[in-house]
C-alpha positions in Angstrom: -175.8 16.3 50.4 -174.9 16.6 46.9 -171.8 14.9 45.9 -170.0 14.7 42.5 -169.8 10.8 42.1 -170.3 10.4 38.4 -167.2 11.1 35.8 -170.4 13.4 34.1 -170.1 16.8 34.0 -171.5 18.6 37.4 -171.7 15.3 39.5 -174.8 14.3 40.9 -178.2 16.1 43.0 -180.5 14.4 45.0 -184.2 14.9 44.2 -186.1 13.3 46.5 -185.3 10.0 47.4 -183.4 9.3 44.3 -179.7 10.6 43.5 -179.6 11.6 40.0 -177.1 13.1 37.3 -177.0 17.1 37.3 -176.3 16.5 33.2 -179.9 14.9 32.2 -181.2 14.5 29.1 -184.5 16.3 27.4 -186.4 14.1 25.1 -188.5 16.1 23.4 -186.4 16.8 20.1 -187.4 12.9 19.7 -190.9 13.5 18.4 -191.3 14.5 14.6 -191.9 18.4 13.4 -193.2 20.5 15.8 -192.7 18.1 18.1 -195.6 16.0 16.4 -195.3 12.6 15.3 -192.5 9.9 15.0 -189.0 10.6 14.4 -187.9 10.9 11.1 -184.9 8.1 12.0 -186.4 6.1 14.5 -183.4 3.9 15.0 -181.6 7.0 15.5 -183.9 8.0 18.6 -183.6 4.9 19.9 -180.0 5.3 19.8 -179.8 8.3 21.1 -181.9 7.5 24.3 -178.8 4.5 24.9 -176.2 6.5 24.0 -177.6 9.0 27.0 -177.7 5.9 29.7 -174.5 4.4 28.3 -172.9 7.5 29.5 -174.2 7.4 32.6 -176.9 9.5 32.4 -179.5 9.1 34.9 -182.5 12.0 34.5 -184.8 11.8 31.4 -187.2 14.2 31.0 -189.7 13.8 28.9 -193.8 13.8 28.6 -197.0 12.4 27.4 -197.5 15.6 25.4 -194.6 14.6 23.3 -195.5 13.5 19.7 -198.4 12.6 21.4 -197.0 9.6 23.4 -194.0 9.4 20.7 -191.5 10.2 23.1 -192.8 7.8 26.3 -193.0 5.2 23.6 -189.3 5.7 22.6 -188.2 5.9 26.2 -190.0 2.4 27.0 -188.7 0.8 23.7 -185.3 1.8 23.8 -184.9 1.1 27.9 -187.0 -1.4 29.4 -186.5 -2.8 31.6 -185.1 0.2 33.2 -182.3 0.4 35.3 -183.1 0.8 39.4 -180.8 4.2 38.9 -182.8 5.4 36.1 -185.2 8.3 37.5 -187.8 9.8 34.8 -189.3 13.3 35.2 -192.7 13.9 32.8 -195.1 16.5 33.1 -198.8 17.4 32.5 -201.3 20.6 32.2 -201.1 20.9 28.5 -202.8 18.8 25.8 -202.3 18.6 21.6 -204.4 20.0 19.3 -204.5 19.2 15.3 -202.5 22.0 14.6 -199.9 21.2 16.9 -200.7 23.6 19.8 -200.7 23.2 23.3 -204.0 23.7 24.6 -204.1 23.9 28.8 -205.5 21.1 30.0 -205.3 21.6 33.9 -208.5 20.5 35.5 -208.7 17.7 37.6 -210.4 15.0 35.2 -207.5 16.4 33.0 -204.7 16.0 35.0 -205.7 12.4 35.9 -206.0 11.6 32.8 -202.6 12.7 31.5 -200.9 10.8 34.7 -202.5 7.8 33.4 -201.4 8.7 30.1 -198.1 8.6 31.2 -198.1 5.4 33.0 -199.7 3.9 30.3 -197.0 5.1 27.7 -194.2 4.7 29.6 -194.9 1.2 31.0 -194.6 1.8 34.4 -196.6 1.2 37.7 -195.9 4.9 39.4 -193.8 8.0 38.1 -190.8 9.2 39.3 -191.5 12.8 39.0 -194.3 15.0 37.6 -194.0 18.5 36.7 -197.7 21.0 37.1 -196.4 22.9 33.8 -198.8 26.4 34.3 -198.6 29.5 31.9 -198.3 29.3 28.0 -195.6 29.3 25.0 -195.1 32.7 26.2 -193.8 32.2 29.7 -195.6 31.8 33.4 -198.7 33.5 33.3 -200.0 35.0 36.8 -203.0 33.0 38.6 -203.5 30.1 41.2 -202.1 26.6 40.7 -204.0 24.7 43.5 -206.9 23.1 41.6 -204.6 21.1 39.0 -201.4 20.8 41.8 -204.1 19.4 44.5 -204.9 16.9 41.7 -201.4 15.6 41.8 -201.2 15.4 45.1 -204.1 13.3 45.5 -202.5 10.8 42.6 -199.1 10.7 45.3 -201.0 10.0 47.9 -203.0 6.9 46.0 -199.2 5.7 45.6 -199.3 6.9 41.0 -196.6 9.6 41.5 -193.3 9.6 43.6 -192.2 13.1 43.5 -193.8 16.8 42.4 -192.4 19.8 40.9 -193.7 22.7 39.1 -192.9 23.8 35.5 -193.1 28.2 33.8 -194.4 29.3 36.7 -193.8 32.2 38.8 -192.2 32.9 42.6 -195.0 32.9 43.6 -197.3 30.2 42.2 -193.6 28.1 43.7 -194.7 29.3 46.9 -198.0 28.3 46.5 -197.2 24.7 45.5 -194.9 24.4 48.5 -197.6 25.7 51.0 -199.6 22.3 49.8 -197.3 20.1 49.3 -193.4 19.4 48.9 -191.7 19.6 45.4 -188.5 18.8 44.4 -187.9 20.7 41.3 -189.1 24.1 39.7 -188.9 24.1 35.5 -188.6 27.7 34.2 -186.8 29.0 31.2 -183.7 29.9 32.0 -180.5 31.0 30.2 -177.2 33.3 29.9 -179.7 35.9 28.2 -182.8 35.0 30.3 -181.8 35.9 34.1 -185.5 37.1 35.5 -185.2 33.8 37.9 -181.9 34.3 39.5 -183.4 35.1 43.1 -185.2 32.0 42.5 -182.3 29.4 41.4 -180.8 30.9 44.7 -183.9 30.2 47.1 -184.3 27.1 45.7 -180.7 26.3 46.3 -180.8 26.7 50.0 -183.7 24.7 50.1 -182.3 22.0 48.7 -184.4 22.2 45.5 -184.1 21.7 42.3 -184.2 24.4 39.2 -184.5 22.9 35.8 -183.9 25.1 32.8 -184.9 24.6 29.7 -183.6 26.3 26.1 -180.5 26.6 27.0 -179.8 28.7 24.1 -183.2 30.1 23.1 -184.0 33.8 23.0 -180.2 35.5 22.3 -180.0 38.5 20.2 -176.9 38.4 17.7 -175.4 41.2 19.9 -175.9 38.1 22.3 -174.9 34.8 20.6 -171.8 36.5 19.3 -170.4 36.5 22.2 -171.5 33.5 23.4 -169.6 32.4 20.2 -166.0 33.9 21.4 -166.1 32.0 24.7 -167.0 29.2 22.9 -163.6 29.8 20.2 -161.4 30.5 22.8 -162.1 27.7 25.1 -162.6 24.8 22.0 -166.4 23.7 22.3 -169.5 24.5 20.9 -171.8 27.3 22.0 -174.4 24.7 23.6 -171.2 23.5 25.4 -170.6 26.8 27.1 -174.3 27.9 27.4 -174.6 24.4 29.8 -170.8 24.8 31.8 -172.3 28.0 32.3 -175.5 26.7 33.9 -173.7 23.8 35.6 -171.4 26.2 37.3 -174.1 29.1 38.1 -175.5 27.2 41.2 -175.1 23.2 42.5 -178.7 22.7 42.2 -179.2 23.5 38.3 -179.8 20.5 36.7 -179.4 20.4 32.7 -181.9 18.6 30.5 -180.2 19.3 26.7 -182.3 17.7 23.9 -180.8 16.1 20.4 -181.7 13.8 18.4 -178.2 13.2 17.6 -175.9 11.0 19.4 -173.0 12.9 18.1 -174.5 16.2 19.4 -175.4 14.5 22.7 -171.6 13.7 23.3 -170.4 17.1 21.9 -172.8 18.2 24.8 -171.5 16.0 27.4 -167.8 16.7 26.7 -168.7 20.4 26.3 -170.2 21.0 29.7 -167.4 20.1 31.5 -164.9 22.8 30.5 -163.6 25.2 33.4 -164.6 28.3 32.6 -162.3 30.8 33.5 -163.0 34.3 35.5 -162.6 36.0 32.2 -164.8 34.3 30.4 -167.6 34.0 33.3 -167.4 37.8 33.2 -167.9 38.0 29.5 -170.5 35.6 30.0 -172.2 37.4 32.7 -172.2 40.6 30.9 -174.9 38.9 28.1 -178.2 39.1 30.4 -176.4 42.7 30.9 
Protein backbone atom coordinates (compact mmCIF):
# COMPACT_ATOMS: atom_id res chain seq x y z
CA UNK A 1 0.00 0.00 0.00
CA UNK A 2 2.76 2.10 1.16
CA UNK A 3 5.59 2.51 -1.19
CA UNK A 4 8.91 4.35 -0.86
CA UNK A 5 8.58 6.68 -4.00
CA UNK A 6 10.26 9.81 -2.76
CA UNK A 7 14.38 10.11 -2.56
CA UNK A 8 13.07 11.49 1.33
CA UNK A 9 13.97 9.51 4.03
CA UNK A 10 11.22 6.59 4.88
CA UNK A 11 9.28 6.96 1.45
CA UNK A 12 5.91 7.69 1.49
CA UNK A 13 2.25 6.58 3.60
CA UNK A 14 -1.03 6.90 2.47
CA UNK A 15 -3.53 8.70 4.77
CA UNK A 16 -6.62 8.64 3.47
CA UNK A 17 -7.06 9.43 0.04
CA UNK A 18 -3.81 11.37 -0.19
CA UNK A 19 -0.16 9.75 -0.39
CA UNK A 20 2.05 11.80 1.65
CA UNK A 21 5.86 11.92 2.80
CA UNK A 22 6.57 9.70 6.08
CA UNK A 23 9.39 12.78 6.81
CA UNK A 24 6.79 15.84 7.34
CA UNK A 25 7.38 18.89 8.82
CA UNK A 26 6.03 20.46 12.29
CA UNK A 27 5.36 24.14 12.17
CA UNK A 28 4.92 25.12 15.36
CA UNK A 29 8.60 26.33 16.25
CA UNK A 30 7.37 29.20 13.61
CA UNK A 31 5.37 31.21 16.07
CA UNK A 32 7.35 33.60 18.47
CA UNK A 33 8.32 32.62 22.43
CA UNK A 34 6.19 30.21 23.86
CA UNK A 35 4.85 29.61 20.81
CA UNK A 36 3.17 33.11 20.92
CA UNK A 37 3.47 35.78 18.39
CA UNK A 38 5.37 36.30 15.06
CA UNK A 39 8.72 34.96 14.41
CA UNK A 40 11.48 36.77 15.38
CA UNK A 41 12.92 36.41 11.48
CA UNK A 42 9.94 36.32 9.49
CA UNK A 43 11.78 35.92 6.18
CA UNK A 44 13.45 33.13 7.75
CA UNK A 45 10.05 31.23 8.43
CA UNK A 46 8.94 31.83 5.29
CA UNK A 47 12.06 30.27 4.08
CA UNK A 48 11.98 27.60 6.02
CA UNK A 49 8.31 26.48 5.05
CA UNK A 50 10.03 26.45 1.06
CA UNK A 51 12.89 24.96 1.94
CA UNK A 52 10.56 21.96 3.42
CA UNK A 53 8.42 21.64 -0.04
CA UNK A 54 11.55 22.27 -2.13
CA UNK A 55 12.70 18.99 -0.74
CA UNK A 56 9.82 17.31 -1.37
CA UNK A 57 8.13 17.40 1.61
CA UNK A 58 4.54 16.88 1.42
CA UNK A 59 2.84 16.69 5.29
CA UNK A 60 2.70 20.06 7.19
CA UNK A 61 1.40 19.98 10.43
CA UNK A 62 0.50 22.81 11.88
CA UNK A 63 -2.65 24.62 13.76
CA UNK A 64 -4.72 27.59 14.49
CA UNK A 65 -3.54 27.47 18.09
CA UNK A 66 -0.09 28.44 16.81
CA UNK A 67 0.93 32.01 17.63
CA UNK A 68 -2.57 32.45 17.48
CA UNK A 69 -2.97 32.03 13.69
CA UNK A 70 0.88 32.97 13.19
CA UNK A 71 1.68 29.73 11.89
CA UNK A 72 -1.59 29.17 9.34
CA UNK A 73 -0.67 32.70 8.29
CA UNK A 74 3.02 31.72 7.40
CA UNK A 75 1.86 28.51 5.78
CA UNK A 76 -0.62 30.55 3.37
CA UNK A 77 2.03 33.27 2.72
CA UNK A 78 4.87 31.36 2.05
CA UNK A 79 2.77 28.51 -0.22
CA UNK A 80 -0.18 29.61 -1.87
CA UNK A 81 -1.27 28.52 -4.10
CA UNK A 82 -0.56 25.17 -2.82
CA UNK A 83 0.57 22.39 -4.63
CA UNK A 84 -2.32 19.49 -5.48
CA UNK A 85 0.40 17.08 -3.50
CA UNK A 86 0.57 19.25 -0.62
CA UNK A 87 -1.66 17.58 2.30
CA UNK A 88 -1.96 19.83 5.56
CA UNK A 89 -2.85 18.24 9.04
CA UNK A 90 -4.05 21.07 11.90
CA UNK A 91 -5.81 20.38 14.95
CA UNK A 92 -8.28 21.82 17.53
CA UNK A 93 -9.63 21.31 21.28
CA UNK A 94 -7.25 23.83 22.82
CA UNK A 95 -7.48 27.58 22.81
CA UNK A 96 -4.74 30.61 24.06
CA UNK A 97 -4.91 32.41 26.98
CA UNK A 98 -2.88 35.81 27.76
CA UNK A 99 -0.36 34.00 29.49
CA UNK A 100 0.27 31.71 26.90
CA UNK A 101 -1.62 28.62 28.14
CA UNK A 102 -3.65 26.24 26.48
CA UNK A 103 -6.91 26.29 27.83
CA UNK A 104 -9.34 23.11 26.48
CA UNK A 105 -11.68 24.34 24.37
CA UNK A 106 -13.55 21.07 23.24
CA UNK A 107 -17.30 21.79 23.07
CA UNK A 108 -19.06 21.91 20.09
CA UNK A 109 -19.52 25.78 19.51
CA UNK A 110 -15.74 25.49 20.23
CA UNK A 111 -14.65 23.11 18.01
CA UNK A 112 -16.60 24.84 15.10
CA UNK A 113 -15.23 27.65 15.75
CA UNK A 114 -11.54 26.58 15.64
CA UNK A 115 -12.34 24.63 12.10
CA UNK A 116 -13.39 27.91 10.84
CA UNK A 117 -10.47 29.38 12.34
CA UNK A 118 -8.50 27.28 10.45
CA UNK A 119 -10.06 27.68 7.07
CA UNK A 120 -10.01 31.16 7.59
CA UNK A 121 -6.17 31.31 8.33
CA UNK A 122 -5.03 29.02 6.12
CA UNK A 123 -6.96 30.17 3.05
CA UNK A 124 -8.63 27.23 2.12
CA UNK A 125 -12.13 25.91 1.32
CA UNK A 126 -11.87 22.35 3.43
CA UNK A 127 -8.96 20.79 5.46
CA UNK A 128 -6.99 18.07 4.78
CA UNK A 129 -6.80 16.61 8.16
CA UNK A 130 -7.96 17.53 11.70
CA UNK A 131 -6.55 16.18 14.71
CA UNK A 132 -9.36 16.03 18.28
CA UNK A 133 -6.13 16.95 20.54
CA UNK A 134 -7.77 15.59 24.23
CA UNK A 135 -5.73 15.61 27.51
CA UNK A 136 -3.30 18.49 28.76
CA UNK A 137 0.62 19.63 28.69
CA UNK A 138 0.87 16.66 30.75
CA UNK A 139 -0.11 13.83 28.57
CA UNK A 140 -3.68 12.04 27.64
CA UNK A 141 -5.91 12.45 30.33
CA UNK A 142 -8.68 9.58 30.83
CA UNK A 143 -12.43 10.48 29.82
CA UNK A 144 -14.84 10.44 26.71
CA UNK A 145 -14.02 12.10 23.38
CA UNK A 146 -17.41 11.83 21.63
CA UNK A 147 -18.99 15.25 22.35
CA UNK A 148 -15.96 17.35 20.59
CA UNK A 149 -15.03 14.20 18.00
CA UNK A 150 -18.91 14.02 16.96
CA UNK A 151 -18.49 17.72 16.28
CA UNK A 152 -15.90 17.00 13.65
CA UNK A 153 -17.64 14.60 12.25
CA UNK A 154 -20.59 16.55 11.59
CA UNK A 155 -18.05 19.40 9.92
CA UNK A 156 -16.83 16.12 7.35
CA UNK A 157 -19.97 15.38 6.61
CA UNK A 158 -21.05 19.24 5.67
CA UNK A 159 -17.94 18.71 3.17
CA UNK A 160 -15.24 21.44 5.96
CA UNK A 161 -12.89 18.53 6.79
CA UNK A 162 -11.39 15.63 4.58
CA UNK A 163 -9.88 13.42 7.01
CA UNK A 164 -9.91 12.77 11.17
CA UNK A 165 -7.37 11.79 13.57
CA UNK A 166 -6.95 12.07 17.21
CA UNK A 167 -4.12 13.80 19.06
CA UNK A 168 -2.56 12.74 23.44
CA UNK A 169 -5.04 10.48 23.84
CA UNK A 170 -5.20 7.18 25.12
CA UNK A 171 -5.98 3.35 23.63
CA UNK A 172 -8.85 3.71 24.46
CA UNK A 173 -10.36 7.17 23.75
CA UNK A 174 -8.56 5.67 19.85
CA UNK A 175 -11.07 3.05 20.15
CA UNK A 176 -13.66 5.20 20.92
CA UNK A 177 -13.04 7.67 17.97
CA UNK A 178 -12.94 4.66 15.63
CA UNK A 179 -16.29 3.21 16.91
CA UNK A 180 -17.86 6.73 15.49
CA UNK A 181 -16.12 7.32 12.87
CA UNK A 182 -12.83 6.44 10.71
CA UNK A 183 -9.41 8.29 11.43
CA UNK A 184 -6.42 8.21 9.77
CA UNK A 185 -3.84 9.17 12.17
CA UNK A 186 -3.29 9.01 16.11
CA UNK A 187 -0.79 12.01 17.59
CA UNK A 188 0.78 10.86 20.85
CA UNK A 189 4.13 11.68 22.30
CA UNK A 190 6.34 9.36 21.41
CA UNK A 191 10.18 8.81 21.65
CA UNK A 192 13.39 6.43 22.23
CA UNK A 193 12.77 7.32 26.08
CA UNK A 194 8.85 7.45 25.89
CA UNK A 195 7.72 3.84 24.76
CA UNK A 196 4.14 3.57 26.87
CA UNK A 197 2.50 3.51 23.07
CA UNK A 198 4.33 0.71 21.52
CA UNK A 199 1.24 -1.78 21.41
CA UNK A 200 -0.45 1.06 19.91
CA UNK A 201 2.12 2.10 16.93
CA UNK A 202 1.76 -1.73 16.32
CA UNK A 203 -2.23 -1.90 16.18
CA UNK A 204 -2.34 1.05 14.32
CA UNK A 205 0.11 -0.46 11.81
CA UNK A 206 -2.02 -3.36 10.89
CA UNK A 207 -4.71 -1.17 10.48
CA UNK A 208 -3.22 0.78 8.13
CA UNK A 209 -3.08 3.83 10.42
CA UNK A 210 -1.15 6.38 10.99
CA UNK A 211 0.97 7.27 14.43
CA UNK A 212 2.31 10.68 14.59
CA UNK A 213 4.93 11.44 17.21
CA UNK A 214 5.78 14.44 18.43
CA UNK A 215 9.15 15.61 20.59
CA UNK A 216 11.19 13.51 19.20
CA UNK A 217 13.78 14.30 21.70
CA UNK A 218 11.74 15.62 24.66
CA UNK A 219 11.82 14.03 28.13
CA UNK A 220 15.57 12.09 28.13
CA UNK A 221 17.43 11.93 31.25
CA UNK A 222 21.31 12.57 30.75
CA UNK A 223 21.83 8.85 31.57
CA UNK A 224 19.54 8.93 28.44
CA UNK A 225 20.76 11.57 25.92
CA UNK A 226 24.25 10.38 26.46
CA UNK A 227 23.79 7.67 24.74
CA UNK A 228 21.66 8.93 22.33
CA UNK A 229 24.83 11.04 21.79
CA UNK A 230 27.34 7.94 21.04
CA UNK A 231 25.07 6.54 18.29
CA UNK A 232 24.88 9.79 17.03
CA UNK A 233 29.21 10.04 17.03
CA UNK A 234 29.63 6.92 15.73
CA UNK A 235 27.32 7.07 12.84
CA UNK A 236 28.21 11.06 11.85
CA UNK A 237 24.73 12.99 12.48
CA UNK A 238 23.18 14.81 15.03
CA UNK A 239 21.18 13.37 17.88
CA UNK A 240 17.68 14.64 16.20
CA UNK A 241 19.04 12.70 13.22
CA UNK A 242 19.19 9.44 15.09
CA UNK A 243 16.18 10.08 17.43
CA UNK A 244 14.06 10.35 13.76
CA UNK A 245 16.03 7.10 11.74
CA UNK A 246 15.11 5.62 14.78
CA UNK A 247 11.37 6.41 14.55
CA UNK A 248 11.39 6.01 10.71
CA UNK A 249 12.69 2.51 11.10
CA UNK A 250 10.48 1.46 14.37
CA UNK A 251 7.33 0.80 12.25
CA UNK A 252 6.20 1.81 8.33
CA UNK A 253 3.39 3.76 9.60
CA UNK A 254 5.32 6.37 11.87
CA UNK A 255 5.27 9.45 10.24
CA UNK A 256 7.78 12.26 11.54
CA UNK A 257 6.67 15.87 11.92
CA UNK A 258 10.33 17.65 13.19
CA UNK A 259 9.96 21.42 13.85
CA UNK A 260 12.92 24.26 13.15
CA UNK A 261 12.87 27.38 12.37
CA UNK A 262 16.09 26.86 10.65
CA UNK A 263 16.55 25.77 7.23
CA UNK A 264 19.89 24.55 7.98
CA UNK A 265 18.54 22.47 10.88
CA UNK A 266 15.69 21.21 8.64
CA UNK A 267 18.28 19.72 6.08
CA UNK A 268 20.63 18.42 8.88
CA UNK A 269 17.18 16.64 9.81
CA UNK A 270 16.46 15.40 6.40
CA UNK A 271 19.91 14.07 5.66
CA UNK A 272 20.09 12.71 9.27
CA UNK A 273 17.09 10.50 9.16
CA UNK A 274 18.11 8.52 6.50
CA UNK A 275 21.14 6.79 8.03
CA UNK A 276 20.97 2.86 8.34
CA UNK A 277 21.20 2.15 11.62
CA UNK A 278 22.96 -0.87 12.36
CA UNK A 279 21.84 -3.93 14.84
CA UNK A 280 24.34 -2.60 17.24
CA UNK A 281 23.30 0.59 17.48
CA UNK A 282 19.38 -0.24 17.33
CA UNK A 283 20.16 -2.31 20.42
CA UNK A 284 21.85 0.46 22.19
CA UNK A 285 19.13 2.50 21.18
CA UNK A 286 16.54 0.19 22.36
CA UNK A 287 18.15 -0.25 25.68
CA UNK A 288 17.21 3.81 26.43
CA UNK A 289 13.25 3.37 27.28
CA UNK A 290 15.05 0.34 29.25
Amino acid sequence: MNSPSTDLPGGTWTLGDATVTRFGYGAMQLAGPGVMGPPADRVGALGVLREAVDRGITHIDTSHAYGPGVTNELVREALRPYPDTLFIATKVGADRDEQGGWPPARRPEDVRRQVHENLRTLGVDALDLVNMRMGNAQGPRDGSLAPAFETLVELQREGLIRHLGVSNVTAAQVAEAQSIAPIVCVQNMYNLAHRQDDELVDRLAADGIAYVPFFPLGGFTPLQAEALSAVATRVGVTPMAVALAWLLQRSPNILLIPGTSSTVHLRENVAGAAVALAPEDIDRLEGIAR
